[in-house]
NUZADREN-57152 format. One record per residue (C-alpha): residue in one letter; x, z, y. Coordinates in steps of 0.5 Angstrom, whole numbers, plus 500, padded with zeros to 3 digits. Example, Ala and Ser with C-alpha at 12.3 -4.5 7.8 and 13.67 -1.06 7.14 Angstrom:
BEGIN
A525516491/S527514498/
END
This chain:
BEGIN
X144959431/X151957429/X154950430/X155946424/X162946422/X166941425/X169934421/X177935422/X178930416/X175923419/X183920420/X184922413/X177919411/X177913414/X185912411/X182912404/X176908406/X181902407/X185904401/X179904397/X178897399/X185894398/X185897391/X178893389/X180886394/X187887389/X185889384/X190889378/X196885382/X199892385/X206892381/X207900383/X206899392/X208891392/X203887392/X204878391/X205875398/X199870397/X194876396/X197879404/X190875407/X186880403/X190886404/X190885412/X182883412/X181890406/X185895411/X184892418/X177894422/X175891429/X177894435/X185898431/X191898435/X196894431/X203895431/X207889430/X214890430/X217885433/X224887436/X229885440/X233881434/X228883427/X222880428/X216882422/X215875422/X211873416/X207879417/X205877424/X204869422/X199873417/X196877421/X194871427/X191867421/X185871420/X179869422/X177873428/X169872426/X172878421/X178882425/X177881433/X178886438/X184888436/X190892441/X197890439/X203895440/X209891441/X217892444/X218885443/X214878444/X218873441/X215868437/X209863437/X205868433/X205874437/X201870442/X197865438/X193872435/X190873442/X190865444/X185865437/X181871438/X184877433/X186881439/X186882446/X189888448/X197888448/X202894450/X209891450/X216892453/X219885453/X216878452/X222874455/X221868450/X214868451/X214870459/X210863461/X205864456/X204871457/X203869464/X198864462/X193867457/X193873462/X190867468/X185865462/X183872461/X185871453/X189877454/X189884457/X196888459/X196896457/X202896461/X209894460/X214899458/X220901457/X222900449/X224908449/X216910454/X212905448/X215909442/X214916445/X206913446/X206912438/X207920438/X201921444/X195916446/X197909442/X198911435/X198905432/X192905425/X196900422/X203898423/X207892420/X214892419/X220890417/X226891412/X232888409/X229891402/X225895397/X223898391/X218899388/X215906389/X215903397/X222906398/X226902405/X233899406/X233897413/X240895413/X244894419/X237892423/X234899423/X232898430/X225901432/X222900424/X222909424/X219911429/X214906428/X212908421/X212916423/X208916428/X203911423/X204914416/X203922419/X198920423/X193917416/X194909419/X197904414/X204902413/X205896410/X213892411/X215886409/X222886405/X227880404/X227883397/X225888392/X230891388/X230897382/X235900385/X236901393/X243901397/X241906400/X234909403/X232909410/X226911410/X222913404/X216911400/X211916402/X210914408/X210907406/X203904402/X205897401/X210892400/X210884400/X216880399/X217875404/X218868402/X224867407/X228873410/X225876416/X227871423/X233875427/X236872433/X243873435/X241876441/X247879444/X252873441/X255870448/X261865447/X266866451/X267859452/X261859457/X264864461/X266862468/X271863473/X266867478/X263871473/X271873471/X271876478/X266879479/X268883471/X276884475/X272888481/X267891476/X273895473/X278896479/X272897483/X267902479/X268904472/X277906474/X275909480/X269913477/X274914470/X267912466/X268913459/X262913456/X257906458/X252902457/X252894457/X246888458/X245883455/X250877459/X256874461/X258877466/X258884462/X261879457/X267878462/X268885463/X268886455/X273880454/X278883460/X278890458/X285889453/X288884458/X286886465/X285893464/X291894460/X295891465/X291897470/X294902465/X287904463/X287904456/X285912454/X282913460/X275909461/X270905456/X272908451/X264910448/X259906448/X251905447/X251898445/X250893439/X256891435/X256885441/X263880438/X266880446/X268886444/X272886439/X279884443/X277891446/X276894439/X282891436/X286893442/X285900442/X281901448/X275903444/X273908440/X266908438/X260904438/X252907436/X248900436/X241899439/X241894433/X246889429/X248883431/X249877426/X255875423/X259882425/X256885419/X264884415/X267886421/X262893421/X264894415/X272895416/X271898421/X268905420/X272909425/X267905431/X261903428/X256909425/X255907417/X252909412/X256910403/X253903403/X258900409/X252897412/X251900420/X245905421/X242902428/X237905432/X234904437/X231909439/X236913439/X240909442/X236909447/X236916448/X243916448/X244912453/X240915458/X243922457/X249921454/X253914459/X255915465/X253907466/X250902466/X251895469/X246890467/X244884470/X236881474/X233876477/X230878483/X233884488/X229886493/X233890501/X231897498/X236895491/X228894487/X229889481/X225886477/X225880472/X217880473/X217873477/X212868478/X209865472/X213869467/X211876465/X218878462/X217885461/X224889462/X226892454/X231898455/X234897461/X229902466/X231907461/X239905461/X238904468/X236910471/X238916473/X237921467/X234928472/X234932465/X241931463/X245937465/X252936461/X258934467/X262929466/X268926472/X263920473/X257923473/X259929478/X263924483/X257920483/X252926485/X257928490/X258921493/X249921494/X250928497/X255928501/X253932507/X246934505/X244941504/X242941497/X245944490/X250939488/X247935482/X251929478/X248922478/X248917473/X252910476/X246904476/X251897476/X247891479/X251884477/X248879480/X251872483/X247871488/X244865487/X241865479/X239857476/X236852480/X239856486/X234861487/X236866490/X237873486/X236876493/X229877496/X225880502/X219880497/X219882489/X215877485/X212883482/X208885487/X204878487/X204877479/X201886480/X195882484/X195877479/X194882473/X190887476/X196892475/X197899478/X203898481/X208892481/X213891475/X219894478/X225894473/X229898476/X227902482/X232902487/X233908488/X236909482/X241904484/X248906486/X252900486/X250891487/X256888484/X256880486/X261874487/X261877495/X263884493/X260891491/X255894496/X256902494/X248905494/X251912494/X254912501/X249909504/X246915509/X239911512/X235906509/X237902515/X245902512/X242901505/X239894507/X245892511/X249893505/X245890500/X245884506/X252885506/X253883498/X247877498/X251872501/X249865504/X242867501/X236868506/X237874505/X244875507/X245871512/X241875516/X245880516/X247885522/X255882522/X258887526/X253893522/X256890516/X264890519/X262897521/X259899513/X266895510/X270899515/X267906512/X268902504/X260901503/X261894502/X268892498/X270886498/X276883492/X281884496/X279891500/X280893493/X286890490/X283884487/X287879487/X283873486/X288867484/X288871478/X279871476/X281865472/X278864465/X285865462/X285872464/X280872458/X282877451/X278870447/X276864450/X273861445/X268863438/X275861434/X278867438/X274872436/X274869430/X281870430/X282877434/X277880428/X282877423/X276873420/X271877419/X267876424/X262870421/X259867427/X252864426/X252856425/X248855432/X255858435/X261854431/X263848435/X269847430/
END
């Protein structure tokens, strides 16, 4: 007897089901694909069913913010049950859509504006976590096991055919719509405009099925606008002994950034203290970074020669476009970003990164994980760790990977440098330097398989504080490895109890560096060593065509 032949269409089935509801709930309102905003309820109750993975793009600066409020607004008697896919949770909606009862399954990679309340709902059983990814791990599950049924996201504008702008603020809007549209899910976008005629396309309307214009411009946040003026004199020699002591000796060429001041400072004194080290041409010359306006003394100096974004940043836009050289632009003059991408390139193609964290443990674990606050991590385990596939060498990479091996019968291998930048105390004098991650407790907590590691330590190569850099890479037992990490810690708990003489011992060796083992002078590490100490400054450096956000004009 033989089988009965099996259904391979119940996808495509499906899709046209809710379609088919859509068309009968809009009716005649449909203008091509774009629908009037006061008819998004009936849309998101026709092609919505119970128990759907979700994919609200929230990032890490543009938020689907009109979409999102809609979706936490329907009544969870008719849509419940619901598992979110998010990068970023950011607003009060991302939340309120489980604190109502419309969803209670999250997958997410960064929650730092609603850590506490992440942590909260966990605690009352409101919210069940999937696992917290990586920006670049939470994509690739898009393609295999999370694939959303119906993803909402952003644009700067469409047309009526469903066509797509994204403008400068790309960030995660391709992949999200390629892995639903090509999997029969349901893209719906909200734009600050429709428009006849696009400035260009950035992703095309047949993979798009409906259009709302918002009735405000999606929120975005300048979330990588650091003001010099808050930049401090710690923090300006900790940039010196990052430069003189890691990124010269190590000729990196090619780096990623966190977000911070203190990776702000080492972008402000690359065109003063850098030049002054004659290292113009020689280090920090591509970047993976978003268009942060620390940079531009470094741009306008010569010192950079590219910049591929994550995404954008408000305000730089004129300036991104009188700079075509750096930036990558579309005809239209407008930066393409994409972090996706960006986050590839900067695993594979940087030979650094330096970011900063919350808590370090004495194997070099961090994690920004800690006690009532579910922060999640972004990029920075991507950036931050070592890339075992890459097979291109590079000074840096090649130095570093002999530096691990040194001594041990192994093929030779490069390493990626993995910075640490952390003053050893944090806010409220907490202690950036403990025994015992929070991370373990909050993984209880959740009932997580493992705790929520940052960075694993083993992918650390440097510890950079106020006290000096601990070099990882030089460290040939796990017993060295805690001393120098003590070594760096300062008068935390954690450094005072340090072997003195095993801590000499690993300076001695040039384990531990301290600013003047190195040559830096710290009667120098004062804010007028600063390319722009001010917002007006990098006004003025960028020619007047930086236009900060109103938040950050003191003038």
């Amino acid at each position: 007897m033989s089988a009965s032949p099996a259904n391979w269409n119940t996808l495509q089935t499906n899709r046209a089901e809710r379609l088919a509801r859509a068309g009968a709930s809009l009716g005649g309102a449909l203008d091509g694909k774009a629908l009037p905003a006061a008819l998004l309820p009936d849309l998101l109750y026709a092609v919505i069913e119970r128990g759907d993975r979700v994919c609200l793009e929230g990032n890490n600066q543009k938020q689907a913010d009109f979409l999102g409020q809609a979706l936490a607004q329907l009544d969870p008697a008719r849509v419940n049950g619901l598992h979110m896919l998010q990068s970023v949770l950011a607003l009060p909606q991302h939340l309120d859509v489980f604190e109502r009862g419309v969803a209670d399954r999250l997958d997410f990679s960064f929650s730092g504006p609603q850590a506490a309340r992440v942590a909260k709902l966990l605690a009352a059983g409101k919210l069940k976590i999937g696992a917290i990814h990586t920006y670049l791990e939470l994509f690739s599950r898009y393609f295999i096991d999370l694939t959303p049924r119906v993803c909402l996201i952003a644009a700067e504008a469409a047309d009526r055919h469903g066509n797509l702008y994204t403008g400068p603020n790309t960030e995660d809007t391709p992949p999200i719509a390629e892995a639903t549209a090509f999997k029969n899910g349901i893209v719906i976008v909200q734009v600050n405009r429709i428009m006849d005629t696009l400035p260009r396309i950035d992703i095309p309307g047949d993979w798009v099925d409906f259009v709302v214009q918002s009735p405000r411009p999606y929120y975005i946040e300048p979330l990588f606008t650091r003001d010099p003026a808050q930049i401090s004199e710690i923090q300006v020699l900790m940039a010196m002994m990052a430069i003189k002591g890691i990124i010269a000796p190590y000729e990196v060429d090619r780096l990623n950034h966190g977000i911070g001041f203190d990776t702000a400072a080492i972008e402000l004194l690359l065109p003063t203290y850098g030049e002054s080290l004659g290292l113009k041409g020689k280090i920090a010359r591509h970047w993976a970074l978003n268009p942060h306006p620390a940079l531009i003394p470094a741009i306008e100096s010569g010192f950079v020669e590219s910049v591929y974004s994550f995404g954008s940043e408000l305000g730089m836009e004129d300036y991104i476009r009188a700079r075509p050289d750096i930036f990558f632009t579309g005809p239209d003059g407008s930066m393409r970003s994409n972090r996706a991408l960006c986050q590839a390139a900067g695993h594979y193609a940087c030979d650094m990164f330096i970011g900063s964290t919350l808590q370090i443990d004495l194997q070099g674990n961090s994690s920004t994980a800690t006690q009532g606050r579910i922060a999640g991590f972004g990029g920075a385990p991507n950036m931050g760790a070592d890339a075992r596939g890459r097979r291109h060498a590079s000074p840096a990479w090649l130095k570093a990977g002999q530096q691990a091996r040194e001594g041990r019968n192994t093929i030779p291998r490069g390493q990626k440098l993995v910075v640490q930048i952390v003053e050893t105390f944090r806010e409220h004098m907490q202690p950036a330097f403990v025994d015992r991650l929070d991370a373990w407790d909050l993984a209880e907590q959740a009932g997580m398989a493992l705790p929520p590691v940052m960075i694993y330590g083993d992918d650390v190569t440097h510890i950079l504080t106020e006290e000096g850099i601990a070099n990882l890479l030089l460290c040939r037992s796990d017993e060295e490895r805690e001393q120098a990490i003590r070594g760096v810690a300062g008068y935390t708990p954690v450094g005072m109890a340090r072997d003195r003489l095993m801590v000499e011992n690993l300076r001695d060796r040039g384990i531990i560096q301290r600013a003047e083992d190195i040559g830096v002078d710290k009667r120098l590490a004062t804010r007028d060593l600063l390319a722009a100490r001010s917002m007006k400054d990098l006004v003025r450096a960028s020619g007047g065509l930086y236009n900060p956000p109103k938040r950050f004009r003191n003038w």
